[in-house]
C-alpha positions as CSV (number, residue, x, y, z in Angstrom):
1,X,-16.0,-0.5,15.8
2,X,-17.8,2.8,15.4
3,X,-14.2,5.0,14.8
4,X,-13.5,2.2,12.4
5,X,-16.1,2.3,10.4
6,X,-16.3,5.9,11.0
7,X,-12.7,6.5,9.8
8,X,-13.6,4.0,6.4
9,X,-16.0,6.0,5.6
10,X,-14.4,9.6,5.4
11,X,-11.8,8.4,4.0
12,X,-13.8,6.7,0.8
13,X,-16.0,10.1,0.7
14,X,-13.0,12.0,0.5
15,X,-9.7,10.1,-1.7
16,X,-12.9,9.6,-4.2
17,X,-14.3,12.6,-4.2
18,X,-11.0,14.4,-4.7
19,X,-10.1,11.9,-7.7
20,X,-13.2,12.1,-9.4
21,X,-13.0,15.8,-9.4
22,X,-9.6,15.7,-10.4
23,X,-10.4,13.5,-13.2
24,X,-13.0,15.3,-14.2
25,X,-10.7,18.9,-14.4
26,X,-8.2,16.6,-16.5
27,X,-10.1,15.8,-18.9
28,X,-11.2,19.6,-19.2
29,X,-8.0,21.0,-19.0
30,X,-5.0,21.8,-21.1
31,X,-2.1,19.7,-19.8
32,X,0.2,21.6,-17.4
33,X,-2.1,24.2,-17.7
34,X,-3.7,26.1,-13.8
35,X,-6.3,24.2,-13.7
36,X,-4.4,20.9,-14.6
37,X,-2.0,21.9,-11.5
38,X,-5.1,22.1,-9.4
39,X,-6.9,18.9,-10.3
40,X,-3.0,17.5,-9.8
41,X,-3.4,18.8,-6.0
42,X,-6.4,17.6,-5.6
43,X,-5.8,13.9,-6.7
44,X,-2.3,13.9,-4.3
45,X,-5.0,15.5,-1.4
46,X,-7.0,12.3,-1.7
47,X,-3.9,10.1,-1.6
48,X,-3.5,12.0,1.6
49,X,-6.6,11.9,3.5
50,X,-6.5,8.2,5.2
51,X,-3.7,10.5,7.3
52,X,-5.9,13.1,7.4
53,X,-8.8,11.3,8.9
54,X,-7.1,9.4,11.0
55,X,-5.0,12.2,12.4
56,X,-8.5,14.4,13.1
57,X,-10.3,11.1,15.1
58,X,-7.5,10.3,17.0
59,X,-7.2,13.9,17.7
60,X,-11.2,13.6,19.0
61,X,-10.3,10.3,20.8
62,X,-6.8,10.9,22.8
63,X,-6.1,14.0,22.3
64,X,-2.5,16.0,21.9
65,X,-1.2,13.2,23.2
66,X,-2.6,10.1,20.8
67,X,-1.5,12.0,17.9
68,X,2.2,12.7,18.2
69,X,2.4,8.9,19.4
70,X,0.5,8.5,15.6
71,X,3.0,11.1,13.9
72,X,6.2,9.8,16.1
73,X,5.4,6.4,14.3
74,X,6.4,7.7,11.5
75,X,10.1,8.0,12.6
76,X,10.8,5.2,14.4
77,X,13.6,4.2,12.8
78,X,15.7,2.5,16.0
79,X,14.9,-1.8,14.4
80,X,16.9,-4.3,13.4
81,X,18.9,-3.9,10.1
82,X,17.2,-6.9,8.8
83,X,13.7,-5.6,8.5
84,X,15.3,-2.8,6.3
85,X,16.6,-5.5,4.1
86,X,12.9,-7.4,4.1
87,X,11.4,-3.7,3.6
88,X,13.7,-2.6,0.7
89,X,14.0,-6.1,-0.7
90,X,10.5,-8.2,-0.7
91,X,8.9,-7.1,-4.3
92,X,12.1,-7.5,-5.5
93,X,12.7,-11.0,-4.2
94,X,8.8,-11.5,-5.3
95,X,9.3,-10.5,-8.9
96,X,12.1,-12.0,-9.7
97,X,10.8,-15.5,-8.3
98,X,8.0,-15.1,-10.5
99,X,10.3,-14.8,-13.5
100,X,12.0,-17.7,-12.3
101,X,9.1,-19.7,-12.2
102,X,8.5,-19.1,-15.7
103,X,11.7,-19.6,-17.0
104,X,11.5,-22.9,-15.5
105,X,7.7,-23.6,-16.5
106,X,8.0,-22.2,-20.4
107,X,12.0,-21.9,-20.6
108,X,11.6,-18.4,-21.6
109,X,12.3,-15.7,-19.4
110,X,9.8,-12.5,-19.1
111,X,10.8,-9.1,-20.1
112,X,13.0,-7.1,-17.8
113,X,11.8,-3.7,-16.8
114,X,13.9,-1.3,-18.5
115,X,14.6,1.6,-15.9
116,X,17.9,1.5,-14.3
117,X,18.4,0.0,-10.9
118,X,20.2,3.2,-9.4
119,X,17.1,5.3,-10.5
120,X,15.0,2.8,-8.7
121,X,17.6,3.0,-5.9
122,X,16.9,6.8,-5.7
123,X,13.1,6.8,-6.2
124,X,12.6,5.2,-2.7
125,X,13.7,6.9,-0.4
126,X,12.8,10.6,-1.6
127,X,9.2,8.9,-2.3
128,X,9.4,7.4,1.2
129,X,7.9,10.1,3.4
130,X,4.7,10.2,0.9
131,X,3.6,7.1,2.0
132,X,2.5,8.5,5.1
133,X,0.1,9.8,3.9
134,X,-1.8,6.1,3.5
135,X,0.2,4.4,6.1
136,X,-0.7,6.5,9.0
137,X,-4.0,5.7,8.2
138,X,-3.9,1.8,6.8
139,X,-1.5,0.5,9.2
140,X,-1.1,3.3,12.1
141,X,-4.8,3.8,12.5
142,X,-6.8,1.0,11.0
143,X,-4.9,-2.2,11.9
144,X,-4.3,-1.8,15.3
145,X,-7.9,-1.6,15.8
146,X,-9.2,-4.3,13.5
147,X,-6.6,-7.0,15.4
148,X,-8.7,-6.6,18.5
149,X,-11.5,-8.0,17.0
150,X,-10.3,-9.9,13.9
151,X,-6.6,-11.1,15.1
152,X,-3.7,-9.4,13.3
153,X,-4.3,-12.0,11.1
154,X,-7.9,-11.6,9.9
155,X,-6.9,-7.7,10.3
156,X,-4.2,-7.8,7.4
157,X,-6.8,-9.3,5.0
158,X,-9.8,-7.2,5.9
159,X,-7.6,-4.2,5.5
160,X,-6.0,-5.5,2.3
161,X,-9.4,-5.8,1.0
162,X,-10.6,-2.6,2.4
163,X,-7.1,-0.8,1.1
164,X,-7.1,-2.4,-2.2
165,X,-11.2,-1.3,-3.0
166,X,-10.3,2.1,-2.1
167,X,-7.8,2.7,-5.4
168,X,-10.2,1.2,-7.6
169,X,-11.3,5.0,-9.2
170,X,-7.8,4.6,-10.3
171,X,-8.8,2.0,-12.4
172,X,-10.6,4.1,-14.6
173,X,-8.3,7.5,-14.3
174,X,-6.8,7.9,-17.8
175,X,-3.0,8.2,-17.6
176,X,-2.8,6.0,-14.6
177,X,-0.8,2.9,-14.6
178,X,-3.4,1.2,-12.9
179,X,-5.6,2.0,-15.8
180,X,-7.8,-1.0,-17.7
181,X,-5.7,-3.2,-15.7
182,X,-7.5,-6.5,-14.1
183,X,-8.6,-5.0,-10.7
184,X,-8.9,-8.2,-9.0
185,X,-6.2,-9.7,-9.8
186,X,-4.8,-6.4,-8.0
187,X,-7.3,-7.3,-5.0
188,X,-5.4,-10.6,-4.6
189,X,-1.8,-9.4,-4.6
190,X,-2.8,-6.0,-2.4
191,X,-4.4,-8.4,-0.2
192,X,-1.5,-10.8,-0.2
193,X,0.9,-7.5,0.4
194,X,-1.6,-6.2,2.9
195,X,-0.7,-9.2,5.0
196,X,2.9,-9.1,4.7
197,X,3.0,-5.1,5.6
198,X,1.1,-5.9,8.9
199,X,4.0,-8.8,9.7
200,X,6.3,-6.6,9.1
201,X,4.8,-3.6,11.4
202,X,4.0,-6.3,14.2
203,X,7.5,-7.3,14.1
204,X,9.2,-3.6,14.5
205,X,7.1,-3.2,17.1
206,X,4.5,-0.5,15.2
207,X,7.1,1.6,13.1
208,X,5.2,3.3,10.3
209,X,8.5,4.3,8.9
210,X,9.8,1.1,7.8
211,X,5.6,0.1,6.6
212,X,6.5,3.8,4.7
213,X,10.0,2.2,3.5
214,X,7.8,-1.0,2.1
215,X,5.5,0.8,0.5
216,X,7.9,3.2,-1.1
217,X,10.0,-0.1,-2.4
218,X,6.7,-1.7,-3.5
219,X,6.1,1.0,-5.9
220,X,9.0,1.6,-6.9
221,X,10.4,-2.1,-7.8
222,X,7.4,-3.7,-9.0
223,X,8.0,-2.8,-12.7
224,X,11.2,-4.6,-12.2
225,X,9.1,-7.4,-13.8
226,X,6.5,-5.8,-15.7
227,X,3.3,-7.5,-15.1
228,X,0.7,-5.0,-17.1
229,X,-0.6,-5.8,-19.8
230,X,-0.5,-3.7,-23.0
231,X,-4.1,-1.8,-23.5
232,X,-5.7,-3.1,-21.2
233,X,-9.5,-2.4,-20.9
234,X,-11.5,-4.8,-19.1
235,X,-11.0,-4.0,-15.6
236,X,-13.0,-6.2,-13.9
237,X,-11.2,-8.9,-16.3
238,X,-9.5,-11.5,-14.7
239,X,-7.0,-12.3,-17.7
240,X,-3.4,-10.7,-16.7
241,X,-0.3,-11.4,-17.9
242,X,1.5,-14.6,-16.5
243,X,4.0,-12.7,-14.8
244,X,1.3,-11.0,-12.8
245,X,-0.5,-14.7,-11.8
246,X,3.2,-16.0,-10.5
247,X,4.0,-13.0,-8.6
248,X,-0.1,-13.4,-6.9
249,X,1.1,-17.1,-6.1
250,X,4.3,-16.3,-4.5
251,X,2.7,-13.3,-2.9
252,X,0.4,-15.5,-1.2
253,X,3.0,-18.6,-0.4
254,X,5.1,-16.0,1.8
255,X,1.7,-14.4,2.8
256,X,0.3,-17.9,4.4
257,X,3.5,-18.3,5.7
258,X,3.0,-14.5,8.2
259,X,-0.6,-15.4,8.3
260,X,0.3,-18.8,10.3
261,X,2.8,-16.8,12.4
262,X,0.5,-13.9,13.6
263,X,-2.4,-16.1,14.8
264,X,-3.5,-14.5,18.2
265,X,-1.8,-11.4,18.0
266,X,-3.3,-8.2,18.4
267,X,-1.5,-5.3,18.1
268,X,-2.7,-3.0,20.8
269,X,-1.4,-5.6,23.2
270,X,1.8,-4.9,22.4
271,X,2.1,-0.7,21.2
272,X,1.5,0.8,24.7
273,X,5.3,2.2,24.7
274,X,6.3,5.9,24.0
275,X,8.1,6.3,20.8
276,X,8.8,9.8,21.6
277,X,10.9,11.3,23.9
């Protein structure tokens, strides 16, 4: 419990650290001025450090050894074509039940994101191996070790929340598309998310590639049904846009759904194999 809470810590004191001097250089700065570039790096070194940390106390812990088992999960790519599909496909499949829903409910549909499909196409897998820098801290270091004591299923929701709290600054980061936006209603459907991330890293047997491949996906395919709303500036507001409400509901019917499956599992049982040779 110590690394845990250990590994929480650093990583909070450093992502907002980093971000609030970014912000802070920003809002000094000319845009794509030096100093703009450098509060640019710094933000991205915050995105980084739940890798960071977790890569220097598993270093501590276990050594040479530990770590490339950390890293290799990173390229496991050897899993069913399937979980590719679910990786790829799930905000997608979300989204567009949500605008289903309301079609149905209002007779209306919502309005269609308007960047093309192949750019979205694109955008995921060259923004891929940048997620690493969060999963091989959320998933690779975190939820292993929270399943022992929590199941995987009380795991994926305390790390949701815990994963969710930690982008808050972004909230308030002008330029952001998280800014003025109803933070919880973002706790909710990170939470929800959080849970669905951990099924899928239970059932490829702890590949942080394909968590990497989901995340990438998220980001990148969530617009495909817009669900911000137009200045936005209550954060802690929890008025959204209906759009954003549906896709929270579905997120959670498919997230009850993995919860009910993972009871008992914990993930250490099952993540003792090499995934290097």
């Amino acid at each position: 419990m110590r690394s845990l809470l250990k590994f929480f810590s650093l990583t909070y004191i450093l992502s907002w650290s980093l971000w609030i001097a970014a912000a802070a250089i920003w809002r000094a700065a000319p845009t794509f001025s030096g100093l703009a570039s450098i509060g640019s790096f710094l933000y991205l070194l915050g995105v980084f450090a739940p890798a960071l940390v977790a890569l220097a106390l598993t270093a501590t812990a276990d050594g040479r050894a530990g770590t490339l088992d950390l890293l290799c999960r990173t390229i496991k790519w050897s899993v069913g074509a399937r979980w590719y599909v679910f990786a790829i496909g799930y905000m997608v499949v979300i989204k567009l039940a949500a605008a289903l829903l309301l079609r149905i409910a209002t007779g209306t549909w919502p309005a269609f994101g308007q960047e093309p499909l192949y750019i979205m196409a694109i955008a995921i897998p060259f923004s891929t191996p940048v997620q690493a820098g969060e999963e091989i801290g959320w998933r690779g270091y975190a939820l292993p070790r929270l399943s022992v004591r929590l199941g995987l299923s009380g795991a994926s929701i305390a790390l949701g929340v815990i994963w969710a709290c930690w982008h808050l600054p972004f909230f308030f980061i002008l330029g952001n598309d998280k800014s003025g936006q109803s933070f919880p209603l973002y706790l909710l459907g990170v939470t929800a998310l959080s849970v669905a991330m951990a099924w899928l890293y239970w059932r490829t047997n702890g590949s942080l590639l394909l968590t990497m491949l989901m995340h990438a996906a998220v980001n990148n395919t969530k617009d495909i049904v817009p669900s911000a709303v137009t200045n936005a500036t209550n954060v802690f507001a929890l008025s959204s846009s209906r759009v954003a409400w549906l896709s929270v509901a579905v997120l959670w019917t498919c997230a009850a759904y993995f919860l009910v499956r993972m009871r008992g599992v914990k993930l250490q049982d099952g993540f003792r194999d090499s995934v290097c040779h």
